[in-house]
C-alpha positions in Angstrom: 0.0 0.0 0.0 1.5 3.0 -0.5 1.9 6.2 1.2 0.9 9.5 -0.7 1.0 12.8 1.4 -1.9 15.8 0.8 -0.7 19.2 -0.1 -1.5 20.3 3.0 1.3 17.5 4.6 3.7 18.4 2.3 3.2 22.0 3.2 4.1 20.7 7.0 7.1 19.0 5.5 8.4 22.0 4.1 8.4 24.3 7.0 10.1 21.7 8.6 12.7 21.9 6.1 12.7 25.2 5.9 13.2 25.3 9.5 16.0 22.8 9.8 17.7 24.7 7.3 17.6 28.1 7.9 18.9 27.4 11.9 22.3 26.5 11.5 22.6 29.1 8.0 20.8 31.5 10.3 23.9 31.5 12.6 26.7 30.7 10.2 25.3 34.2 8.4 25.1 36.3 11.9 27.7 35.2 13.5 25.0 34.3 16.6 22.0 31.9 17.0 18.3 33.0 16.1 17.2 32.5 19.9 19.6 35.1 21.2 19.6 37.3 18.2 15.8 37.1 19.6 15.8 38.2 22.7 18.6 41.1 21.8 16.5 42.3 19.5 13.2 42.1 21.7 16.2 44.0 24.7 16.8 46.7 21.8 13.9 47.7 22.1 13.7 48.3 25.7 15.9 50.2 28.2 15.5 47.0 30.8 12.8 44.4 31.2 11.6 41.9 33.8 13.1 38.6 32.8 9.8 36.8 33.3 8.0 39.1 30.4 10.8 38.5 28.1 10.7 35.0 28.3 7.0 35.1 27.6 7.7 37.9 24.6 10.5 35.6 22.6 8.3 32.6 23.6 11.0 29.8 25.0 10.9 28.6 28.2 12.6 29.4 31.5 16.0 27.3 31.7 16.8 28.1 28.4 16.3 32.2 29.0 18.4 31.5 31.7 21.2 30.1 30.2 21.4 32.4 26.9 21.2 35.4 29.4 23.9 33.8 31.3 26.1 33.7 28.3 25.0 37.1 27.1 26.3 38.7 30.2 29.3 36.6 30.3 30.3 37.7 26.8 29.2 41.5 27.8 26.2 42.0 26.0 23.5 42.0 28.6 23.8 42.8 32.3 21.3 41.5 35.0 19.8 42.2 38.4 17.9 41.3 40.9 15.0 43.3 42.0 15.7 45.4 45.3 12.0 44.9 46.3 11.4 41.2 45.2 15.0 39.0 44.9 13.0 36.7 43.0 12.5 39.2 39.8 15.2 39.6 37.8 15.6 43.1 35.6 17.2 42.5 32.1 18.8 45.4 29.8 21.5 45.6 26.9 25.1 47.2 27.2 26.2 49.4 25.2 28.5 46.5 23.6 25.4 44.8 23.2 23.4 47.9 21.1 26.3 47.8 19.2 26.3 43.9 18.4 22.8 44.0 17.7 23.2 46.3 15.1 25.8 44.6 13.7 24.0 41.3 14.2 20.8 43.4 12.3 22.7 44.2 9.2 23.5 40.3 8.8 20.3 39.4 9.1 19.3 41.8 6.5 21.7 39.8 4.2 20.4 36.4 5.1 16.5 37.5 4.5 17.4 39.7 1.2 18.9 35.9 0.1 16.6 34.2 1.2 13.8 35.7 -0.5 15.3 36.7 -3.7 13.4 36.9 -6.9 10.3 37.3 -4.8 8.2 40.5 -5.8 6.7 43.1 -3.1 3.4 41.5 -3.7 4.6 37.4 -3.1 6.6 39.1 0.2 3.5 40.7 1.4 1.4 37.8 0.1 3.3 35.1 2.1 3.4 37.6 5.4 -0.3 37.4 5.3 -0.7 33.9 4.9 2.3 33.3 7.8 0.3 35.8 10.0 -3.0 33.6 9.3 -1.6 30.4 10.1 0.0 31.4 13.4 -3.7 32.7 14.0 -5.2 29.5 13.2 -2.7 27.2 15.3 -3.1 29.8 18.3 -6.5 28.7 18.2 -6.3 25.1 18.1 
């Protein structure tokens, strides 16, 4: 008997694909790994956040926030501390090496997408961003 996939699988299989292969290019390109490009891009935006909300903004979960932030301060790119009020919260902000790595890190990432989607037109970009935006609606919901 054989085994035939509907479009809809083989869409699936794709973004898996997709997603196993743009990881490791991701970070050969940057110089960095998408999870902490992340959450330096999400501290960019910021001039300190709780650690808490961060976690739930970049969407990984708590031991792993932990140890990228860890190894962010360690290399000098983020700095940490504890809540005078509350030892249990945990105040997250970017050092200046940092604003100046993300930027770097930003103009990399430009690279990678401009490759990534080249010879797509304005409306296939825009047309793909809405169907993206839909299907993260529609697996929210399930």
């Amino acid at each position: 008997m054989s085994c035939s996939f509907s479009k809809q699988e083989q869409i699936l299989q794709q973004f898996k694909g997709l997603t196993n292969q743009i990881s490791p290019k991701f970070e050969r390109c940057t110089g960095i790994s998408a999870s902490r490009y992340e959450l330096l891009s999400q501290l960019y935006n910021t001039e300190e956040i709780n650690q808490s909300t961060l976690q739930k903004a970049v969407n990984i979960d708590g031991a792993a926030i932990t140890r990228h932030l860890k190894q962010l301060e360690t290399s000098g790119m983020v700095a940490r501390r504890r809540n005078p009020n509350d030892n249990r919260v945990i105040f997250v902000s970017l050092t200046e090496e940092g604003r100046q790595r993300i930027v770097e890190y930003r103009k990399e990432n430009m690279g990678f997408v401009k490759q990534m989607l080249h010879d797509f037109t304005h409306e296939e970009v825009d047309a793909l961003s809405d169907m993206m935006e839909r299907m993260q609606t529609n697996i929210s919901e399930y």
